[in-house]
FIMIFI-736496 format. One record per residue (C-alpha): x, y, z; residue number from 1. Coordinates in nm, 4 decimals, padded with zeros to 6 digits. Layout:
N
> u, v, w, seq
> X, Y, Z, NUM;
...
***
This chain:
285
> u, v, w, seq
> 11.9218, 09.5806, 09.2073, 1;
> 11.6996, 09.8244, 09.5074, 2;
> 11.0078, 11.0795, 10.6412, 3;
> 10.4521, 11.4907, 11.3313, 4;
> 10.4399, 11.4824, 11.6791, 5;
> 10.2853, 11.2143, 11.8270, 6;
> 10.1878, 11.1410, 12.1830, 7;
> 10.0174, 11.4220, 12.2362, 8;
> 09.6693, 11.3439, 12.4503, 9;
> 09.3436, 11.5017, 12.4394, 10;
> 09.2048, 11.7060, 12.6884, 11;
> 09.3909, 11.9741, 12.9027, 12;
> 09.4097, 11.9975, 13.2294, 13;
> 09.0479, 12.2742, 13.2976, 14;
> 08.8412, 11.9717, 13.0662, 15;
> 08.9366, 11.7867, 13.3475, 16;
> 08.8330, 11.9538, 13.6398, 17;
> 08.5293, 12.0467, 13.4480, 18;
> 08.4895, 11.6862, 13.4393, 19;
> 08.5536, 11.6174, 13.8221, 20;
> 08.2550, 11.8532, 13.9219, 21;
> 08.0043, 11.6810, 13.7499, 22;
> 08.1409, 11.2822, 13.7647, 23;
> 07.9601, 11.0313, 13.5515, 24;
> 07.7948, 10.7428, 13.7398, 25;
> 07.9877, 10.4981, 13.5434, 26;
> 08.2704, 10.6216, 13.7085, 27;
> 08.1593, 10.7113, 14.0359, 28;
> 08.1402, 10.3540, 14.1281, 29;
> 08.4983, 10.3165, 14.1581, 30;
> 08.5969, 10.6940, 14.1970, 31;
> 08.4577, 10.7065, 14.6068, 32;
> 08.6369, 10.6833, 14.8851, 33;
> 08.5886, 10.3674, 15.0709, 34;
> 08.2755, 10.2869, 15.2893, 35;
> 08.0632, 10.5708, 15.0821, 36;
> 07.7245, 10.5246, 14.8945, 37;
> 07.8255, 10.5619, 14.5336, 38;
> 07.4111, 10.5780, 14.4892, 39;
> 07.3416, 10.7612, 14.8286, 40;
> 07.3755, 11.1257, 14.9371, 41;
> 07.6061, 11.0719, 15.2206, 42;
> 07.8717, 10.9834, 14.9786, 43;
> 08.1345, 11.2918, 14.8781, 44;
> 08.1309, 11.3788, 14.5071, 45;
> 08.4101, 11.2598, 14.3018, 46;
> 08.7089, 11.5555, 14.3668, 47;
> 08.4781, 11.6861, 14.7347, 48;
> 08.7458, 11.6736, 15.0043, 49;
> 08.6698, 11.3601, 15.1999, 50;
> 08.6720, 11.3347, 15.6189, 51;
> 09.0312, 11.3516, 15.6018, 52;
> 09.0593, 11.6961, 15.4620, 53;
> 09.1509, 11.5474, 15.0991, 54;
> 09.0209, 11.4742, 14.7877, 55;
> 08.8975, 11.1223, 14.6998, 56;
> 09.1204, 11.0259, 14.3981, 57;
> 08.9275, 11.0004, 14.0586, 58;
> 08.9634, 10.7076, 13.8459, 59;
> 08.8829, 10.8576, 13.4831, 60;
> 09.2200, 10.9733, 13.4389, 61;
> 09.3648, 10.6147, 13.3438, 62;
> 09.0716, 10.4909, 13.1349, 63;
> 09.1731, 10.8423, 12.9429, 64;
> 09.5066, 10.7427, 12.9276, 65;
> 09.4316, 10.4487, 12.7938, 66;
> 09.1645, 10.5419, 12.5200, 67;
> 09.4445, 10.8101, 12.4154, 68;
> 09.6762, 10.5548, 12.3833, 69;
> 09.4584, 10.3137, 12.1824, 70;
> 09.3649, 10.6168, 11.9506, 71;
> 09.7838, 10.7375, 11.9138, 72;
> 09.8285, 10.3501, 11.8394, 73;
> 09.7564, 10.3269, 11.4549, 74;
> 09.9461, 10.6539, 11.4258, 75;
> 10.2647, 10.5054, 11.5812, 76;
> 10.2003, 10.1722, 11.3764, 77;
> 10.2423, 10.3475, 11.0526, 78;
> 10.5270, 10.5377, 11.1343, 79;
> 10.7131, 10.2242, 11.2290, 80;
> 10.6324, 10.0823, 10.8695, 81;
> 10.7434, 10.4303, 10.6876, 82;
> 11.0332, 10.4083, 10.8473, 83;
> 11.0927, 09.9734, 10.8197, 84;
> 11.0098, 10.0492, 10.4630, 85;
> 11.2947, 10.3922, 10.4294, 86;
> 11.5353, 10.1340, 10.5716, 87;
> 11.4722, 09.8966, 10.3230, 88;
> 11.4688, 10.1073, 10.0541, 89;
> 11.8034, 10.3408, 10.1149, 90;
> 12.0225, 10.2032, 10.4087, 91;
> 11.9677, 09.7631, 10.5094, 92;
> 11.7535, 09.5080, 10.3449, 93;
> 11.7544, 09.1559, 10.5157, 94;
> 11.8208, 08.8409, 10.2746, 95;
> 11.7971, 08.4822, 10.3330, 96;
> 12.0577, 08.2143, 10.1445, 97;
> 11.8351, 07.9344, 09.9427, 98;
> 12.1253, 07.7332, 09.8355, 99;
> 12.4425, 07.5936, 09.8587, 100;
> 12.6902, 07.8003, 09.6240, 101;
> 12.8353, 08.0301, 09.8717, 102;
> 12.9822, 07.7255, 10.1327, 103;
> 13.0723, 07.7752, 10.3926, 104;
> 13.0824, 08.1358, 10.4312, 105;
> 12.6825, 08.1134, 10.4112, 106;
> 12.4737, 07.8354, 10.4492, 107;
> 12.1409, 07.7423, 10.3252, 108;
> 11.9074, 07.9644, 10.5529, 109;
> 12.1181, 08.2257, 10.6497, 110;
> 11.9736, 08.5571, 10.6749, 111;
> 12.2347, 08.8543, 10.5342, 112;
> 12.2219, 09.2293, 10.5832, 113;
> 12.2556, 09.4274, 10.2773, 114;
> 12.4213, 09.7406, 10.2840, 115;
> 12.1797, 09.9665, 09.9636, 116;
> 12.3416, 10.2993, 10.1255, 117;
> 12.6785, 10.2676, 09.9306, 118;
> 12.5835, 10.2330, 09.5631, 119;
> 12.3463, 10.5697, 09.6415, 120;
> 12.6647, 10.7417, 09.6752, 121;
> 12.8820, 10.6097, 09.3441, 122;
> 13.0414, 10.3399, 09.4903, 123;
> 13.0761, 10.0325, 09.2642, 124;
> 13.1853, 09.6996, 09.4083, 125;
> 13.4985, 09.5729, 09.4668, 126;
> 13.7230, 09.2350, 09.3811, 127;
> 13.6306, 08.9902, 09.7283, 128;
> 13.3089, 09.1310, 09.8570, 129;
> 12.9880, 08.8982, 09.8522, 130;
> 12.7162, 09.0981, 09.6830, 131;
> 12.3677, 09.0558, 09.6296, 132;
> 12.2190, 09.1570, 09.2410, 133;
> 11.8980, 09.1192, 08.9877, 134;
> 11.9203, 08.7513, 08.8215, 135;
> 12.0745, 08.9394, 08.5305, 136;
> 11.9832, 08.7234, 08.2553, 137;
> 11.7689, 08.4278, 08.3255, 138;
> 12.0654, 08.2316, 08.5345, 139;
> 11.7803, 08.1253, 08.7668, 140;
> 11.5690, 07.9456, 08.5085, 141;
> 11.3935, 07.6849, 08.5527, 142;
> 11.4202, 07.6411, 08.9936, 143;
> 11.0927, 07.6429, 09.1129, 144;
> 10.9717, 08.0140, 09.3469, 145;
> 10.7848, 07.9574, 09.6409, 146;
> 10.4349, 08.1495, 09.6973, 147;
> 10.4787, 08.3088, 10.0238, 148;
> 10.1566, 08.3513, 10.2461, 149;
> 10.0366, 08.6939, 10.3593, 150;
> 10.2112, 08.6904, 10.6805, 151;
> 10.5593, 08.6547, 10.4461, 152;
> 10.4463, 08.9266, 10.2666, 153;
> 10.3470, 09.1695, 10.5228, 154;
> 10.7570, 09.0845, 10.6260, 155;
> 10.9137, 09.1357, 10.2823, 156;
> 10.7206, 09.4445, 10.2006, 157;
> 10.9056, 09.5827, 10.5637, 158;
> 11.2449, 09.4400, 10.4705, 159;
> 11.2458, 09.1776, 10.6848, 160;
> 11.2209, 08.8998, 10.4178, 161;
> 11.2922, 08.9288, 10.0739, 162;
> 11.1080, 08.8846, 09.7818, 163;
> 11.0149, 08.5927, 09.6383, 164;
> 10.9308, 08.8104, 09.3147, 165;
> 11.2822, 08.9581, 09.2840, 166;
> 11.4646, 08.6594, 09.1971, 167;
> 11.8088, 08.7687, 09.3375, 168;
> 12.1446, 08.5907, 09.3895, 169;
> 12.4762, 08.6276, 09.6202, 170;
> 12.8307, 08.5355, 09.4780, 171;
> 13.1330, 08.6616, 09.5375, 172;
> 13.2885, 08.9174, 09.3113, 173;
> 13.6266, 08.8026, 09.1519, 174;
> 13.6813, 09.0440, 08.9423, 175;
> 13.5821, 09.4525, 08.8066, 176;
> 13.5808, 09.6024, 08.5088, 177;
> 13.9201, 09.6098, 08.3587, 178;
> 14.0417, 09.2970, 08.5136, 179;
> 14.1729, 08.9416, 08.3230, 180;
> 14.0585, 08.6693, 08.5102, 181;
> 14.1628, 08.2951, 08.4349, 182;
> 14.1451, 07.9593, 08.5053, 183;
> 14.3647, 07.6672, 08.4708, 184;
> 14.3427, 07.3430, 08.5259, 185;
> 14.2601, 07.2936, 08.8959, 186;
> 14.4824, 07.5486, 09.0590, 187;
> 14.4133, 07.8834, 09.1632, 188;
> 14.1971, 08.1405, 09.0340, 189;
> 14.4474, 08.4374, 08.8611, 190;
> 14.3374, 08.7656, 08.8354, 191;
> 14.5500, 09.0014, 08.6082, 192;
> 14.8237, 08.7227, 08.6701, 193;
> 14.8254, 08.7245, 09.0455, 194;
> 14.7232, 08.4011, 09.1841, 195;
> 14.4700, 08.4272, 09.4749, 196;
> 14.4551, 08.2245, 09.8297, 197;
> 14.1383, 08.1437, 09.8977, 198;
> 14.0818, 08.0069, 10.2261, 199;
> 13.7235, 08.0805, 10.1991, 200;
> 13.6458, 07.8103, 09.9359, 201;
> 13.4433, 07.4884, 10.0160, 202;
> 13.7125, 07.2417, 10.1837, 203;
> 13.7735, 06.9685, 09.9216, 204;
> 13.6925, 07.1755, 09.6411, 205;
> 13.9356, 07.3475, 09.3922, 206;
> 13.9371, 07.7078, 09.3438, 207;
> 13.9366, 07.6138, 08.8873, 208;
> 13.7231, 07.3573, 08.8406, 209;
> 13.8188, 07.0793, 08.5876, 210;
> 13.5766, 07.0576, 08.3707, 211;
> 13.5352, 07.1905, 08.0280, 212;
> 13.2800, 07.5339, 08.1520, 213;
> 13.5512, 07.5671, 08.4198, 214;
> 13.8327, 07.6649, 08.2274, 215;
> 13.7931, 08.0224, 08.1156, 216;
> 14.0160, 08.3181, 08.0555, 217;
> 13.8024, 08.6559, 08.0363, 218;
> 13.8455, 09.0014, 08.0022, 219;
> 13.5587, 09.1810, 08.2335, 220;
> 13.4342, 09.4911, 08.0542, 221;
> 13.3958, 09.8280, 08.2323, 222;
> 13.0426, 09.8670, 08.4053, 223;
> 13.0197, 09.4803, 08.5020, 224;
> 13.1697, 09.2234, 08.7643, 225;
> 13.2759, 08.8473, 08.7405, 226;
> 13.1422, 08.6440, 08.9967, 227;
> 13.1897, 08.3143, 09.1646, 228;
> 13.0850, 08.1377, 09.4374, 229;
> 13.2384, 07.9886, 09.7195, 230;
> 13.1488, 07.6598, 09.6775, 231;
> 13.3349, 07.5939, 09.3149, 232;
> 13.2054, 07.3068, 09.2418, 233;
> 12.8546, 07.3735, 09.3332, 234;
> 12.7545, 07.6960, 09.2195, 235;
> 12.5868, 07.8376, 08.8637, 236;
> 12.7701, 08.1700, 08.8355, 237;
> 12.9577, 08.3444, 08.5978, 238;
> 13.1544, 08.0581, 08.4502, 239;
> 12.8474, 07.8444, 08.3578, 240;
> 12.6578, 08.1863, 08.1864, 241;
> 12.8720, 08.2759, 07.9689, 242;
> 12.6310, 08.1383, 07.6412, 243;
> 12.3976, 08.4331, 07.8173, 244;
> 12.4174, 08.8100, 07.6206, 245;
> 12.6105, 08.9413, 07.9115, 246;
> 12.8591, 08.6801, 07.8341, 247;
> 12.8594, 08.5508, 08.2322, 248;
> 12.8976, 08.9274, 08.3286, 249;
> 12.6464, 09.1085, 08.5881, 250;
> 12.5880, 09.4662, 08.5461, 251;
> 12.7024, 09.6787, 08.8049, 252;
> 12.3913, 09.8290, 08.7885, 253;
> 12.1818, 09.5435, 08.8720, 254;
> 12.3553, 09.4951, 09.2446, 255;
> 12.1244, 09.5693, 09.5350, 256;
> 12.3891, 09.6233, 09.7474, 257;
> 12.6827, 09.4420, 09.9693, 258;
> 12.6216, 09.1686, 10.1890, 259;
> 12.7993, 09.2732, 10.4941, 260;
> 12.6836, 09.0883, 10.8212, 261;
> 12.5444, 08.7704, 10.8987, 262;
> 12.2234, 08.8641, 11.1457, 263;
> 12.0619, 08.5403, 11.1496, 264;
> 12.0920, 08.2462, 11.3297, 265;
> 12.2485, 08.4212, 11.6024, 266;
> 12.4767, 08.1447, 11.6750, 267;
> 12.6440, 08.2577, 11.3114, 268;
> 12.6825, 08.6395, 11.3425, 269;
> 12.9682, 08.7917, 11.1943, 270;
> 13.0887, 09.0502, 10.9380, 271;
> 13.1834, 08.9721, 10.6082, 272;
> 13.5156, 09.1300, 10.5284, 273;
> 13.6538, 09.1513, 10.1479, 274;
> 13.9746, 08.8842, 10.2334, 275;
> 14.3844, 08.9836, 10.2731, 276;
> 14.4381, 08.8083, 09.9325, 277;
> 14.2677, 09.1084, 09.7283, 278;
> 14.4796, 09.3566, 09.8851, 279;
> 14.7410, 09.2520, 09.6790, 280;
> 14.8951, 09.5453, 09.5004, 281;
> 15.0062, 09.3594, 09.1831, 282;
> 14.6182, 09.3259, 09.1194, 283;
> 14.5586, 09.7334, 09.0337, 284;
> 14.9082, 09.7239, 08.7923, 285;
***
């Protein structure tokens, strides 16, 4: 397209008392009980029972706590990254939109989750879902790739940004292998002769679009996917590739995976459901 313990702290509970008997100085100084000589020889030891019949409290035991918690730290840091990085890799990987072609379902700077968990298991995607695959043959020639700084890169290499490298794109799929899929004049898009409502295209656009690229009647080959995005008359999918040796096709084995909620900005979260008009029947005759 595309898994130890920890926490455990050092020193038992006899290092400690071991410890108590024999204080260090450093520690003395705020280990007495009030109104003592830290320096003197009136002063109780750290852990001698005091004039009240108990034990002054010690103070080593949280500047322990806290060296064994700055030692467990890089321990628990690299866990969290093995397991950002298993996340990316087999279950979610985070995407953001760069352009315009999938109005107004996305926008520019949207951030997707992609589902990667599904294809692992044989599934292949389906007419209506918005997917996520490998430029498959040079469709994003020529638009210029940002260099992202190290702080971007410490974020895509956890899954929290994607690559800049990868060169990936989002459309819609339209059809699967097997299927016709046609367009006429400006009317609507006709997969093995069942006309589709789209609600989801770009208001004032028309699902065919007029011009000569536009109007196309293919057959999609097993093994690959027509795509097209939502904003018809802005968007460089499969219609204006077909000159490439896929013919416009994608590989089914070049999708990363299913985009299947908007996370980001939170004002825009929502699933993204394959719409009623695939669930036509006449589409599988």
């Amino acid at each position: 397209m595309g898994d130890a313990a920890v926490g455990a702290r050092s020193g038992g509970g006899d290092g400690w008392r071991r410890r108590s008997a024999e204080p260090d100085p450093q520690d003395r100084g705020e280990g007495v009980a009030p109104g003592s000589d830290p320096e003197g020889p009136g002063g109780p030891a750290d852990g001698a029972p005091g004039e009240d019949g108990g034990r002054a409290s010690g103070r080593g035991r949280p500047n322990q706590q806290m060296r064994s918690f700055w030692k467990e730290l890089p321990l628990l840091v690299v866990i969290a990254l093995v397991l950002a990085l298993l996340i990316k890799t087999f279950l979610l990987q985070a995407f953001s939109i760069p352009s315009d072609s999938m109005q107004n379902t996305l926008q520019r700077g949207d951030r997707v989750l992609v589902d990667k968990l599904t294809p692992w298991f044989g599934a292949e995607p389906e007419r209506g879902e918005v997917i996520v695959f490998h430029d498959p043959s040079n469709w994003l020639a020529g638009q210029p790739v940002e260099e992202p700084n190290a702080f971007q890169k410490v974020l895509t290499w956890i899954g929290l940004m994607p690559s800049s490298e990868e060169r990936d794109l989002i459309k819609r799929v339209v059809g699967v292998g097997g299927d016709t899929v046609e367009c006429r004049g400006t009317g609507k898009l006709v997969v093995n002769g069942v006309a589709l409502d789209e609600p989801y295209v770009f208001p004032g656009n028309t699902p065919c679009s007029a011009d000569e690229t536009g109007q196309f009647k293919v057959k999609v080959p097993e093994g690959y996917l027509w795509v097209m995005g939502d904003h018809r008359q802005n968007s460089r999918d499969s219609r204006y590739n077909q000159d490439d040796p896929h013919k416009g096709m994608v590989p089914v084995e070049d999708v990363v995976g299913r985009a299947v909620v908007k996370a980001w900005p939170i004002n825009r979260w929502g699933t993204l459901p394959v719409p009623d008009t695939f669930d036509q029947p006449a589409l599988n005759k």
